[in-house]
C-alpha positions as a printed NumPy array, in Angstrom:
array([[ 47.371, 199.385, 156.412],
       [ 46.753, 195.423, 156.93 ],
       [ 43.557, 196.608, 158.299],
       [ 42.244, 198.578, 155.104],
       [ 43.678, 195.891, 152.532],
       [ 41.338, 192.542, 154.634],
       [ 38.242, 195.606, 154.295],
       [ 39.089, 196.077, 150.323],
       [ 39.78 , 191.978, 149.893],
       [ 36.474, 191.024, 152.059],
       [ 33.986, 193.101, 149.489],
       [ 36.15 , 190.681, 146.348],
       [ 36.57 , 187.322, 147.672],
       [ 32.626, 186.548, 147.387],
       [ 32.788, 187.602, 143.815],
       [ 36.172, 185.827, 142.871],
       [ 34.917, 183.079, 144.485],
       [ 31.749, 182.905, 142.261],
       [ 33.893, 183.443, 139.231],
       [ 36.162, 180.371, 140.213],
       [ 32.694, 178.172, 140.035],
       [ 31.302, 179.367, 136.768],
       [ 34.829, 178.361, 135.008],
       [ 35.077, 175.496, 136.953],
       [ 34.117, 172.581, 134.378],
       [ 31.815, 170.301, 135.182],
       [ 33.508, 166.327, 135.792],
       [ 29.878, 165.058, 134.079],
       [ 30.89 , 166.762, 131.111],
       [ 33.746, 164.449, 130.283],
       [ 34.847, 161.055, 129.126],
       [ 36.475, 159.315, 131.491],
       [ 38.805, 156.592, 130.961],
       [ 38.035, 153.096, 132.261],
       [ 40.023, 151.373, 134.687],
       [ 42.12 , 148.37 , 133.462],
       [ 43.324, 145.467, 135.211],
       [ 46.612, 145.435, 136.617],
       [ 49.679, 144.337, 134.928],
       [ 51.783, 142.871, 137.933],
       [ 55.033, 140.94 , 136.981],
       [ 55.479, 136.892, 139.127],
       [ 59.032, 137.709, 139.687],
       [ 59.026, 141.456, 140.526],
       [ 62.748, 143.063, 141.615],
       [ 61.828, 144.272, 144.986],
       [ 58.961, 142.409, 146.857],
       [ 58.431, 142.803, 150.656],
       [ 57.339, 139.631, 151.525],
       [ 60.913, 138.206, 151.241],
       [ 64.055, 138.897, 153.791],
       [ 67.205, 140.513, 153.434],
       [ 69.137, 137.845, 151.97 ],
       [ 65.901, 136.794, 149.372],
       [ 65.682, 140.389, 147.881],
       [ 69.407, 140.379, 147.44 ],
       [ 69.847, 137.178, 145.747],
       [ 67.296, 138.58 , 143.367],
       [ 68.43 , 141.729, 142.733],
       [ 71.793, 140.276, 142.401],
       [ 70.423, 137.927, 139.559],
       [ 68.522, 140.631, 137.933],
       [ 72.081, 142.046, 137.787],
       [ 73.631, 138.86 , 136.418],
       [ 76.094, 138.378, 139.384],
       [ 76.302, 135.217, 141.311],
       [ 74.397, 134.628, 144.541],
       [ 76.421, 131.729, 145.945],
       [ 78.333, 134.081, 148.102],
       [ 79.387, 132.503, 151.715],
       [ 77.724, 135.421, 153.476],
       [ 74.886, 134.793, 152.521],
       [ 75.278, 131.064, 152.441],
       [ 76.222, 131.649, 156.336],
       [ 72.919, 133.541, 157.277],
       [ 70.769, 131.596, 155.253],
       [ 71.684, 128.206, 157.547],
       [ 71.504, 130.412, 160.818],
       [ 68.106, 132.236, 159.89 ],
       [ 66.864, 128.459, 158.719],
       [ 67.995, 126.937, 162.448],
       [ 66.364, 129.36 , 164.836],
       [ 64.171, 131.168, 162.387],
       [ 65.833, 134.543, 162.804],
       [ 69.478, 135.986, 161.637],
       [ 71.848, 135.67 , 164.299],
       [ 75.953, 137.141, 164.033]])
C-alpha cells in the first residue's frame, strides 16, 4: 500500500514543487525596511559583565529596595581580598 502511494506521490512532487516557485514572490519585488541604529540603555537591568552581587544590587535598586544588606556587604570585602567569593 506504502509502496503504491511513494509511486502516485513521485509523478506530483515535481509539479507541486514547480507550483510552490511560481507563487513564491520574488524578495526584489519589495521595499525593505532600513536598518536603524541601536537603542541600548547605560544602565541596563541585567548585564553580564558584572558578578553576582553587582546584578543584584541593581536589580534590587531597580526595585527600590535597599542594597546595604550585610550579605552582600560580607562577600563584597571577601571577593575584593582574594579576587574571588569565598564562604
Amino acid at each position: 500500500m506504502i509502496e503504491s502511494w511513494n509511486e502516485r506521490a513521485q509523478a506530483v512532487w515535481p509539479s507541486i514543487a514547480r507550483n510552490l516557485l511560481d507563487a513564491a514572490p520574488d524578495p526584489d519585488d519589495h521595499d525593505w525596511p532600513e536598518a536603524r541604529e541601536p537603542d541600548e540603555d547605560d544602565d541596563p537591568l541585567f548585564d553580564s559583565t558584572r558578578d553576582y552581587v553587582e546584578q543584584m544590587d541593581r536589580y534590587k535598586q531597580y526595585q527600590g529596595k535597599s542594597t546595604t544588606h550585610a550579605a552582600s556587604t560580607t562577600l563584597r570585602r571577601r571577593r575584593k581580598a582574594n579576587g574571588r567569593c569565598a564562604s
